[in-house]
C-alpha angles and dihedrals in degrees: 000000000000096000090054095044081060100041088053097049081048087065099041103053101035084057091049079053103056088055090092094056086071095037093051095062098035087058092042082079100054127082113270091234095056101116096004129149129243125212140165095246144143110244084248100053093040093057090034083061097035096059093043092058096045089052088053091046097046088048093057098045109033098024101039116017099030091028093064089035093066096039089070088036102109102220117227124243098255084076111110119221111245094207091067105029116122108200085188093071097034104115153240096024119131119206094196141224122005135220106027109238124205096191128043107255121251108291091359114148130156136279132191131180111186128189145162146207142185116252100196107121112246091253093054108136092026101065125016133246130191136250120250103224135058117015123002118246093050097147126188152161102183133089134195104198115348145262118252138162115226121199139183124199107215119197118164096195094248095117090235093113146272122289117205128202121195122184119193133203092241148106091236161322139219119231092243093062085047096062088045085070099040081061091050087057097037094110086047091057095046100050097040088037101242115172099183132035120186129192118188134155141240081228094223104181082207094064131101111283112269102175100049103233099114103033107083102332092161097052098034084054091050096050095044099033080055083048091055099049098031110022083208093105123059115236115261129229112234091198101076107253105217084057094045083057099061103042082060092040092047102036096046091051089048086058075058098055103049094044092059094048090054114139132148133247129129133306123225132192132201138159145200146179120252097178095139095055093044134067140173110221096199136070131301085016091222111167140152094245085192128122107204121202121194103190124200113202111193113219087218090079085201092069126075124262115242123222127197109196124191130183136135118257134122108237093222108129104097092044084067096078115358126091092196119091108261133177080215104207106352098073096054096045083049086054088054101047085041090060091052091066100259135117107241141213133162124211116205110242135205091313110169105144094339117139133158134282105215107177084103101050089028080064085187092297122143102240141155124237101262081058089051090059097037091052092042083048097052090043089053100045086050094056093038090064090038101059103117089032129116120235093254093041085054089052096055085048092043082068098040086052098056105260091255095170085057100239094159095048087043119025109118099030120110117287105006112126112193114231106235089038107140078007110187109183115213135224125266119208113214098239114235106227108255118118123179132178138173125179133193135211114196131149120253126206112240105219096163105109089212093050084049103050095043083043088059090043092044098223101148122036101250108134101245126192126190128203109224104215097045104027094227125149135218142173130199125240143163139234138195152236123186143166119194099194130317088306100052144072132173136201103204100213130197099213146358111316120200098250087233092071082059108036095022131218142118094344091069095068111140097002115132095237143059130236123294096229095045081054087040121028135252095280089068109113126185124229104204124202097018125154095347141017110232090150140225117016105209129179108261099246082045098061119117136130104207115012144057163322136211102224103187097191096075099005100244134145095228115198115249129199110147101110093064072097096054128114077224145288093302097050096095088051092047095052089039092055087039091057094047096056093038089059100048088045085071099028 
């Protein structure tokens, strides 16, 4: 009796749990003042206040409530045992290039070999699958758009061996299932000498669900939860299987693909500033407002140019209203660089609370919010290829692409702002071919009461591993270090960084470290969600689940939720100090 009394609160409670996962996102699209409040305070005693409210809140919730929660949670059997697991022998991860180089080598000059897929499963339409944002149960057979991975082969000529990059139309995916593809692909790097694959997402909050926490939570606790007290029952996926197939199926011939279209040519790189269509929805509203646009010119003028594009910004907007799968923006920023001619990936950025600012791209016009993001998708590709345009030169190719944002239907009525209106074009630097990488794998505590509880339940397909004597639960991840030339430098990040750990201010009160960029330089970029999705990386004294922050620009107390989708309140102190010591490992 006993045993079932406790089976059945299990339940209960792992599926209550699961509830925030669909509020999170649903409120990450809301203003952060919605609902603030507003005192007569000092910026001191504001986030003096602030931060004792959220510890005691954090206390209550993830100490208390969820703490003795999980202490009665059975765990399933696809739990691994900390105590004997050996991270050494654990597979199908690539450390990189080795060694690190400071100057091209002799004759050395760049090759890319780009490629895509679909990553709709074969029996799409005819039976629906469910998107992977919001709330769960969230069935369709209908998209607007498509899903599709994108991946670029990178080889700088040094012999030192092939990197590969795959984006996938997704809102994320777990380190384990990335390994699953690197396996898939594990004949094609060998053959072709890659020494790092990396697998990230667009992070579409309008794609299938890839992390299995919306697609069935209720179903997939009871059978695992059943798995846990009985072992009769095999533990269950929550990430659909058919459509975790084909993203490894997909994404690892795509590996092929590229490989196979390498040649070489020359790699540029530009920058600009897109602080009117970005905006950071959280205090202190830090953010990198750059686009980065890494551009592959073949030397065979008959083949396409590549360009790898990289900016922070959640792809969310049609996810707002519309119940079909959708890439969001991506897709349609993909159509306009494709009609100028050039192959096309984006790379997720420091994204952290980032989201888009659409007045520029909505021109007035009444649209719904799949239009919002088609027409936000075709403003950035075009800007994206016009760079290093003049305006007059970006109003002849405005034309040759298709006017796609309808300047010539609209300009002059109310509202419509023309693109390339007070246009100034940047410069791009020819990149000198040196690419080095060096990954790390490492285990990382999971603090969060709700990752935990959704790690014993296996609910997601985070590799989880739990020590005996104490109860405590970790996952392994990996993080990155990487240098693009001599101008470039990358922090390959497993998950969504506050841009102010990047960028610094006031957000780093009370953190032990300083800024990135202030250890760094300015050059140093931040390539969010990639190989794996731990969540939001918050500032230590930042951290809290459910409670608040001082906001001193308007003096207002403003919720504050985010890190519901955290490994836990050290996490952004543990990656800091990783990458610190990654970096000085190589340099």
């Amino acid at each position: 009796m006993r045993r079932s009394l406790k089976a059945l609160l299990s339940v209960v409670l792992c599926v209550c749990l699961l509830v925030p996962v669909g509020a999170g996102s649903i409120a990450s699209s809301a203003q952060p003042a919605a609902g603030a409040l507003s005192l007569t305070s000092d910026a001191p005693f504001g986030t003096f206040l602030a931060r004792l409210v959220n510890a005691v809140s954090d206390f209550l919730i993830n100490t208390l409530i969820l703490g003795v929660f999980n202490a009665f949670l059975p765990t399933t059997s696809k739990v691994a045992d900390y105590d004997s697991f050996d991270l050494d022998t654990y597979g199908d991860f690539y450390p990189g290039t080795d060694p690190f180089i400071d100057e091209a080598r002799p004759g050395a000059q760049w090759s890319l070999g780009y490629a895509e897929r679909s990553i709709l499963p074969a029996d799409f339409g005819t039976r629906p699958y469910v998107k992977g944002s919001l709330a769960p149960y969230s069935f369709t057979t209908k998209t607007l758009d498509g899903l599709r991975v994108r991946t670029v082969v990178l080889d700088d000529g040094s012999g030192r061996g092939k990197i590969a990059f795959c984006v996938i139309d997704a809102i994320g995916i777990a380190n384990a299932d990335v390994r699953k593809i690197r396996a898939a692909a594990s004949d094609i790097a060998i053959h072709n000498n890659i020494v790092s694959i990396n697998v990230s997402v667009s992070h579409t909050h309008n794609g299938i669900d890839s992390q299995g926490v919306w697609t069935d939570p209720a179903g997939t606790t009871i059978n695992n939860l059943a798995n846990a007290l009985t072992g009769f029952t095999q533990v269950k996926s929550g990430v659909d299987a058919t459509f975790l197939q084909t993203m490894i199926d997909r994404t690892s011939e795509s590996i092929a693909a590229a490989c196979g279209r390498l040649e070489p040519g020359s790699l540029y790189l530009a920058k600009k500033s897109i602080s009117d269509y970005v905006r950071d929805r959280t205090y202190p509203n830090a953010m990198d407002d750059n686009l980065y646009r890494l551009r592959f010119v073949p030397d065979d003028s008959a083949s396409r140019p590549t360009i790898i594009a990289t900016f922070a910004c959640h792809p969310e907007t049609t996810s707002y209203s519309s119940k079909e799968i959708s890439a969001d923006f991506i897709y349609y920023m993909e159509e306009a660089v494709n009609r100028g001619g050039e192959n096309f990936i984006f790379i997720q950025g420091n994204v952290g609370t980032v989201t888009s600012s659409r007045s520029n791209s909505n021109d007035g016009l009444a649209l719904n919010n799949h239009e919002e993001a088609a027409r936000f998708g075709y403003e950035m590709g075009y800007i994206t290829l016009a760079l290093t345009a003049t305006a007059r030169q970006c109003e002849t190719l405005n034309k040759a692409w298709g006017d796609l944002l309808g300047v010539e239907q609209y300009a002059g009525t109310d509202g419509y702002s023309v693109w390339y209106k007070n246009w100034q074009p940047v410069m791009e630097t020819a990149v000198t071919p040196i690419l080095n990488i060096r990954m790390e794998q490492f285990i990382l505590p999971v603090d969060n009461g709700i990752f935990k509880a959704m790690g014993k339940a296996s609910i997601a397909n985070n590799l989880i591993l739990k020590e005996k004597g104490t109860g405590a639960c970790y996952s392994v991840t990996e993080l990155g270090y990487m240098e693009i030339g001599r101008d470039l430098k990358v922090l390959i990040s497993p998950g969504e960084i506050m841009s102010e750990i990047l960028v610094g201010g006031p957000g780093l009160d009370g953190f032990k470290y300083d800024s990135l960029r202030s250890m760094f330089g300015e050059n140093l970029i931040i390539f969010d969600l990639m190989n794996d999705a731990i969540g939001y990386i918050a500032a230590d004294p930042n951290y809290v689940m459910v409670g608040m922050q001082y906001n001193p620009n308007n003096g207002a107390y403003e919720s504050d939720s985010w890190c519901l989708f955290s490994f836990g309140k050290n996490t952004g102190s543990t990656i800091v100090e990783r990458f610190i010591q990654l970096e000085q490992s190589v340099r």
